[in-house]
Each structure stands twice: as C-alpha cells, then as structure tokens.
VEXLO-613958 format. One line per 10 residues: number of its first residue (from 0); for each residue x, y, z of N, C-alpha, C. Coordinates in steps of 0.1 Angstrom, whole numbers. Each point is the difference from the previous one (the first is absolute). Layout:
<lummars>
NUM> X,Y,Z,X,Y,Z,X,Y,Z ~ ...
</lummars>
This chain:
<lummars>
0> 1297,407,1238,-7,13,0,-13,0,-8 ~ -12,9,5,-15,-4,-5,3,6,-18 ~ -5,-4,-6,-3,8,-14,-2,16,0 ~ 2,7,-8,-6,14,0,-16,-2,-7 ~ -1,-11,-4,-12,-1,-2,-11,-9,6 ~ 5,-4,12,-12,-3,10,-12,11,0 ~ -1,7,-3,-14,13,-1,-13,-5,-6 ~ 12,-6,-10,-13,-5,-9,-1,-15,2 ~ 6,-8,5,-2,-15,0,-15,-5,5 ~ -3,-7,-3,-10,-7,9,1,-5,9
10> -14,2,15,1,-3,8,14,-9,10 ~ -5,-16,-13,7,-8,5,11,-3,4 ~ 11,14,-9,10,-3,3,7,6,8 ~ -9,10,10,4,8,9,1,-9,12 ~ 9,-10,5,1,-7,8,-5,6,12 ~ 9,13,6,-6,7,13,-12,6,4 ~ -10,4,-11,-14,4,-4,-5,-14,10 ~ 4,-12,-13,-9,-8,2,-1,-5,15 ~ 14,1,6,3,-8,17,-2,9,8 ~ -7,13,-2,2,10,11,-11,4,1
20> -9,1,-18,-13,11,6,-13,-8,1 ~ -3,-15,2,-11,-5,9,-1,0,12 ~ 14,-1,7,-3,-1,17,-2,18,2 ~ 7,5,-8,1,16,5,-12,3,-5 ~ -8,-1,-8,-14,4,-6,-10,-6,15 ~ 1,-13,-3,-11,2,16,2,5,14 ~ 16,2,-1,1,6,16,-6,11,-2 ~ 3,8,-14,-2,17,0,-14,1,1 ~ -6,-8,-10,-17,2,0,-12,-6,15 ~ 14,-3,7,-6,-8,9,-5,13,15
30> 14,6,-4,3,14,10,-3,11,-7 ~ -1,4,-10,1,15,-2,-17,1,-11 ~ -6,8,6,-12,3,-7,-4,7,-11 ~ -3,-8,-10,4,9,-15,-14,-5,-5 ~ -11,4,-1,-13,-3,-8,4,1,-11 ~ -2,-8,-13,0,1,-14,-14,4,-7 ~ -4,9,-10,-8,5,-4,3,-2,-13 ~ -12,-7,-14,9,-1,-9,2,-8,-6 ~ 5,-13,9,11,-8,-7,-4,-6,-14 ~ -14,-3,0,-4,-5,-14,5,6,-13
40> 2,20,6,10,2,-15,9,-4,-9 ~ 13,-6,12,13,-4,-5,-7,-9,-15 ~ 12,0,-7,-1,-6,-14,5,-19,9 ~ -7,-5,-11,0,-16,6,16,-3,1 ~ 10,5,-11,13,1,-3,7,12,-2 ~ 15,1,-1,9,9,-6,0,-1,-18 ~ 6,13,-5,6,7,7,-10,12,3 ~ 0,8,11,-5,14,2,7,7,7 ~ -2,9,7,1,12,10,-6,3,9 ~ 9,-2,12,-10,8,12,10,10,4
50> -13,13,0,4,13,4,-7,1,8 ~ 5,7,10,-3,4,14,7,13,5 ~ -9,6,12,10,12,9,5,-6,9 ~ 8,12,3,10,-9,6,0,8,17 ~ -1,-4,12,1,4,11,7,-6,12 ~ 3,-6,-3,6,-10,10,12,-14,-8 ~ 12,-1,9,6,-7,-2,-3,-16,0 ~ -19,-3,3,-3,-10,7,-4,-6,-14 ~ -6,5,-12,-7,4,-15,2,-11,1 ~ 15,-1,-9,0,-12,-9,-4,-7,8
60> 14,-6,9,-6,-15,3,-13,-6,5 ~ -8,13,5,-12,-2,2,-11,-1,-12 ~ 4,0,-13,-8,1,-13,-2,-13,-5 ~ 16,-5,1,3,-14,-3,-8,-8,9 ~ 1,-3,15,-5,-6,10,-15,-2,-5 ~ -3,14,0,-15,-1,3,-7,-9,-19 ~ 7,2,-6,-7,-1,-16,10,-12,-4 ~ 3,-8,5,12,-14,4,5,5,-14 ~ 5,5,-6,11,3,-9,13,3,1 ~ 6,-3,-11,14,0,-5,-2,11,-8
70> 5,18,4,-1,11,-3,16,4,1 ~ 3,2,-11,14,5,-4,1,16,2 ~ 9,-1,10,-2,19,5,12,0,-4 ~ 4,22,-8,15,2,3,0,2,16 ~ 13,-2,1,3,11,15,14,0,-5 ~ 2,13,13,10,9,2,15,-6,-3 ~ 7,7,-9,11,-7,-3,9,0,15 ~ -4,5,11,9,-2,9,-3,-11,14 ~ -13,-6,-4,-1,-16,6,7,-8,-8 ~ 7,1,-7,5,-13,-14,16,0,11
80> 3,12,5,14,1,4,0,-9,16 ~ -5,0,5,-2,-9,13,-2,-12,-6 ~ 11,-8,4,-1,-14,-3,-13,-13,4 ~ -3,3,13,-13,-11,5,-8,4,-7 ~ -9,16,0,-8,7,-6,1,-6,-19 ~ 12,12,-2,2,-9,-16,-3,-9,-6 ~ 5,-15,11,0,-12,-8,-19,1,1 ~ -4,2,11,-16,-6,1,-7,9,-11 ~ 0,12,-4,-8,7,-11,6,-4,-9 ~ 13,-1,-2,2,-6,-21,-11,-17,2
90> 1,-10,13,-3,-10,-1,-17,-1,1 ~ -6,11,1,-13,2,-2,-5,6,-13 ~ 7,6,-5,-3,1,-19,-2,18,4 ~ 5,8,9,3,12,2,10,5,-12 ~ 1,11,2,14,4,-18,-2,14,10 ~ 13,10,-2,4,12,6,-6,8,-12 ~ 4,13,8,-3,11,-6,0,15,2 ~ 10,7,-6,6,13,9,-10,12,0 ~ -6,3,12,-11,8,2,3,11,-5 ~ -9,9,-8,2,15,-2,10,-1,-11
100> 2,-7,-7,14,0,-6,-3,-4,-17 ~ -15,0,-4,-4,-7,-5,3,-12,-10 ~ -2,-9,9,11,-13,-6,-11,-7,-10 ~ 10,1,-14,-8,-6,-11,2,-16,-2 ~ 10,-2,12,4,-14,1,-8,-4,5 ~ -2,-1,14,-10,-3,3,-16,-5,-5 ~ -1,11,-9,-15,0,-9,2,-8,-9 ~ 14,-6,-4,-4,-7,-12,4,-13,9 ~ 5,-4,10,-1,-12,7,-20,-4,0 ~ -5,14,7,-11,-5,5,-11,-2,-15
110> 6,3,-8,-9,-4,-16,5,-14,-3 ~ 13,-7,6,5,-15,-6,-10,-8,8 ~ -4,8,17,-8,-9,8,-17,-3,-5 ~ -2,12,-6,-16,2,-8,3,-15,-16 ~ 11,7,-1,1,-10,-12,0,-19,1 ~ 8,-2,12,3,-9,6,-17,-6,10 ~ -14,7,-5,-8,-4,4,-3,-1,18 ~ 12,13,5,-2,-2,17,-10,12,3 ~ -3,5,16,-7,7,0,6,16,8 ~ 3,6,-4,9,10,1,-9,13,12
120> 10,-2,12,-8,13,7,4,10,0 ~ -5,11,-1,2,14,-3,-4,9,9 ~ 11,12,5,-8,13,11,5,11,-12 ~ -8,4,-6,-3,15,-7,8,10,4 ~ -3,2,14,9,15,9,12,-5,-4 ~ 7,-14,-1,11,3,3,12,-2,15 ~ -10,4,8,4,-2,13,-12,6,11 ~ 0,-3,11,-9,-4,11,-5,14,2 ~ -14,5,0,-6,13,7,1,-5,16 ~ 8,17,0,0,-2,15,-12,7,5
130> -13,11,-6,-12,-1,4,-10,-11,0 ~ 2,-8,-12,-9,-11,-1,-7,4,-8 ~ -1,14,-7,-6,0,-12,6,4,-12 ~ -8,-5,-12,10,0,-10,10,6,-5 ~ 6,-1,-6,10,10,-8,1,-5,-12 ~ 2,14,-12,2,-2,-18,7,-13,5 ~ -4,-7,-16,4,-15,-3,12,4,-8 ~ 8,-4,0,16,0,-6,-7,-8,-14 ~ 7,6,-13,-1,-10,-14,4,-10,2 ~ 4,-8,7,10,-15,-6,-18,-7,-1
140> -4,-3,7,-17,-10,-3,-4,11,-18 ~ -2,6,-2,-1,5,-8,9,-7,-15 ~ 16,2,7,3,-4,-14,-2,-18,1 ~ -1,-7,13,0,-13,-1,-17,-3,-8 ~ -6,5,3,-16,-3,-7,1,7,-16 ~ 10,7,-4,-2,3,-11,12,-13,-11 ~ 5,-5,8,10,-12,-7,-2,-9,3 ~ -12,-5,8,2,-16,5,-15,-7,-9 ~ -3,5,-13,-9,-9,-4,-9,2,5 ~ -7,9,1,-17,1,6,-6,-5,15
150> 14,-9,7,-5,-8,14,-5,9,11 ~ -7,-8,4,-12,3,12,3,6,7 ~ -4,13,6,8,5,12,-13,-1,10 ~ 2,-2,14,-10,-2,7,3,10,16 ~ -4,9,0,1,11,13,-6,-7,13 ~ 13,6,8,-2,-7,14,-4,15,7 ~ -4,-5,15,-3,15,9,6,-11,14 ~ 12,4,6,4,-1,10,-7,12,11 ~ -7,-4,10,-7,8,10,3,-6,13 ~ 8,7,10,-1,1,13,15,-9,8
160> 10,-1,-12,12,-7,1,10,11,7 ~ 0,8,-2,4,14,13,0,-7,11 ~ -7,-6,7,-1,-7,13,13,-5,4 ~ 3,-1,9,8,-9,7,-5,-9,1 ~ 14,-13,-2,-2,-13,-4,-8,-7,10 ~ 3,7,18,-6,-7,8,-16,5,-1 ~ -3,11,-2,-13,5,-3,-6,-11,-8 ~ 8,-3,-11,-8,-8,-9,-5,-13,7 ~ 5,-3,5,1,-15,6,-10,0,13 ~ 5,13,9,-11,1,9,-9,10,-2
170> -13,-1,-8,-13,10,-1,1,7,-10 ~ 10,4,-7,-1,2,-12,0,-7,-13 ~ -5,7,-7,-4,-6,-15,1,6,-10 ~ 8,-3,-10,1,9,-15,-12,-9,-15 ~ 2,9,-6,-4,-6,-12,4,-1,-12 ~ -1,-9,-3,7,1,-17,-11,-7,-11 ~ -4,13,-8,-6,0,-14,-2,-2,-9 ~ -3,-5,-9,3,-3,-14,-8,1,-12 ~ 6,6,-1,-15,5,-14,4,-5,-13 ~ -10,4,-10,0,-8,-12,12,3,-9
180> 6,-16,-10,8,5,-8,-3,17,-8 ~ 7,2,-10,4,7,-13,10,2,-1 ~ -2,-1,-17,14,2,-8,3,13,-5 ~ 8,4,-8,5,11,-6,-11,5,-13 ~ -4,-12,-6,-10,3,-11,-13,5,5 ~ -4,-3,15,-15,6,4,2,13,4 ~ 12,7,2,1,14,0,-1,9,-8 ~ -5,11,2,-4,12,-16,14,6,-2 ~ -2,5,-14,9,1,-8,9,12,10 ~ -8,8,3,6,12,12,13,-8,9
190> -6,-11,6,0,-4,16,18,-10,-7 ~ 1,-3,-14,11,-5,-6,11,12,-9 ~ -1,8,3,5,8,-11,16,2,5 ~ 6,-6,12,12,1,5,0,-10,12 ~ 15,-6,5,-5,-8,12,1,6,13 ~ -1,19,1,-6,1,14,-13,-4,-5 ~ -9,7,-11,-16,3,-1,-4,-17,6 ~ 14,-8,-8,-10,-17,9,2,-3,17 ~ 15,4,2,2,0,11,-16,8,14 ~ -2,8,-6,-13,8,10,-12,-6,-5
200> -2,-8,-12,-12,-7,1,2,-10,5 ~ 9,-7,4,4,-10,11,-1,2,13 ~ 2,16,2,0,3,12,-9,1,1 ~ -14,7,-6,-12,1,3,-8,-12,4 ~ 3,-9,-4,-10,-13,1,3,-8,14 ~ 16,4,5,3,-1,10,-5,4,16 ~ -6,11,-6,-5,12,4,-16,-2,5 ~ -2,-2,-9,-20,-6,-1,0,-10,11 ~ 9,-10,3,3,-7,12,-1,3,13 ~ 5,12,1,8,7,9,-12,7,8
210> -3,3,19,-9,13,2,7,12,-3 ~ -9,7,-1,1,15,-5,17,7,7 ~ 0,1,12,13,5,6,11,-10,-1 ~ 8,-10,-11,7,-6,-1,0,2,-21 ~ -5,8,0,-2,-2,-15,10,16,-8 ~ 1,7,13,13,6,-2,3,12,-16 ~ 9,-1,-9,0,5,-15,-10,-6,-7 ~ -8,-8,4,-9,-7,-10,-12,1,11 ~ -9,13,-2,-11,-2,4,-13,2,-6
</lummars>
C-alpha cells in the first residue's frame, strides 16, 4: 500500500506519474488545444502554489499536461473509494479531501507537500463554477499562505475548458494563464489581517487574469 505520504515525495518516486504522464502528455497536447500564456512565470522550482478557478473537470490534468508538472491536487475523498480510480490518484501524489467539511487534515497534508519542497495545486472556490465565473475564495489558501513560510504563490486563469472535450480537439481552444509569483509578505497590511482578507487577495490576482465576465465576486 502507497505511503500516506506520497503528496509530498518527490517526483521520482511516484512510479505511475513517472510511466504514465509522458506518453499521456503528448497524446493530450497532441489533441486537445490549450495555448499557454505566461509560462516564463512559474518559479524555476518548488515549493509554491498554483491557484486557479476552477470550471471544468478538464483543470487539473490539463494544468499539469500543459506546464509538464508534478502538481499535487487534493481531490474528493470519494475518488479514494473506487479502487482503479483510488489506486491511480494516491499513485500520482493526489491526497483526499472532504469538501465543505472544512478539513484541516487535509491543509496540513498540503503544508507537509509545500514543506516537502513539491508544488501544490490549489482551486480557492473549493469546487467547480457551474457559471464559469468566480465565486468567494474559501479560507483554506489563506490559512495555507499564512503557515507555509512566505512560498510563492503563482495565479493561474483557466479560460474556455467548459468546452467539450471533442470541441477541444476539434476547433476549439482554451487557454491557460499565468501570471506572476507573490508571496504573503508583498500584501498590505489590510489584504493580511485574517485568511479570508488573504484568501480574496488571492482571488483577486486570479482575477486580473481573467476577462471581465468570468471575474464573477471579484470584479
């Protein structure tokens, strides 16, 4: 059975990572149209944070694919219960997490992975807009940026992943953004005074990404 702490292992020792996401990375990038805008942001290494909205079930793997990263997401504690499902997210450096429930477990797994020098992905809402435009950022990015040591957080803008998968592949195209790090320290004293006040400065910068009709509570 995997470790409870594969989240934070490195790379290397994610055997299934390593045998599954090159051939699956070029098939995806090969078929599905994802422009990257950006990429020069990312930090050269871990650990940091990527926060992103969230619209589509297509996100993650499409964040990972497109930015060839090893991005440690929670998901739903009720993919862990399906066994094929299960084994492949624990064996990808995935860790659960009971939605709405606010699980402090979870948050302090995803601080062993910041600690553990991995790069930790983050959706703010919480869970998927089903308009596609924002919604309040839940505190947990808040309390994680207030305990993980000052690390980088770097805002993503998922655009046009709504599509259907065949859309994407035939004539459609999404994009995915990336804008510049910041930490906790480059926020004003206001924007830190609790971790919603950071949670919505997170969300804002998420935001500045974003066009105008996707930018939702944060416009």
């Amino acid at each position: 059975m995997i470790s409870d702490k594969a989240p934070e292992w490195p790379v290397e020792r994610l055997w299934l990572w390593r045998l599954l996401f090159p051939p699956i990375r070029n098939i995806v990038r090969a078929l599905v149209h994802v422009r990257v805008e950006g990429r020069d942001n990312l930090p050269k290494g871990g650990p940091y944070i990527l926060v992103a909205n969230h619209i589509n079930w297509k996100d993650p793997p499409l964040i990972s694919i497109n930015l060839d990263l090893s991005v440690r997401y929670m998901a739903k504690v009720q993919a862990f219960a399906f066994p094929i499902l299960g084994f492949f997210v624990r064996h990808t450096g995935a860790f659960p997490v009971r939605r709405g429930e606010g699980d402090r477990r979870a948050l302090v797994t995803a601080l062993r992975v910041l600690t553990g020098g991995q790069v930790l992905g983050f959706f703010p809402e919480g869970h998927r807009s089903e308009s596609g435009a924002l919604q309040r950022g839940k505190p947990g990015v808040g309390f994680l940026a207030s305990r993980a040591g000052d690390v980088a957080i770097v805002p993503l803008a998922m655009i046009g992943t709504k599509q259907r998968l065949l859309r994407l592949i035939f004539g459609g195209h999404a994009v995915l953004r990336v804008g510049r790090p910041f930490r906790l320290s480059d926020l004003t004293e206001d924007e830190r005074r609790d971790e919603q006040a950071v949670t919505d400065a997170v969300m804002r910068r998420i935001a500045a990404l974003l066009p105008s009709e996707m930018r939702g509570a944060y416009p």
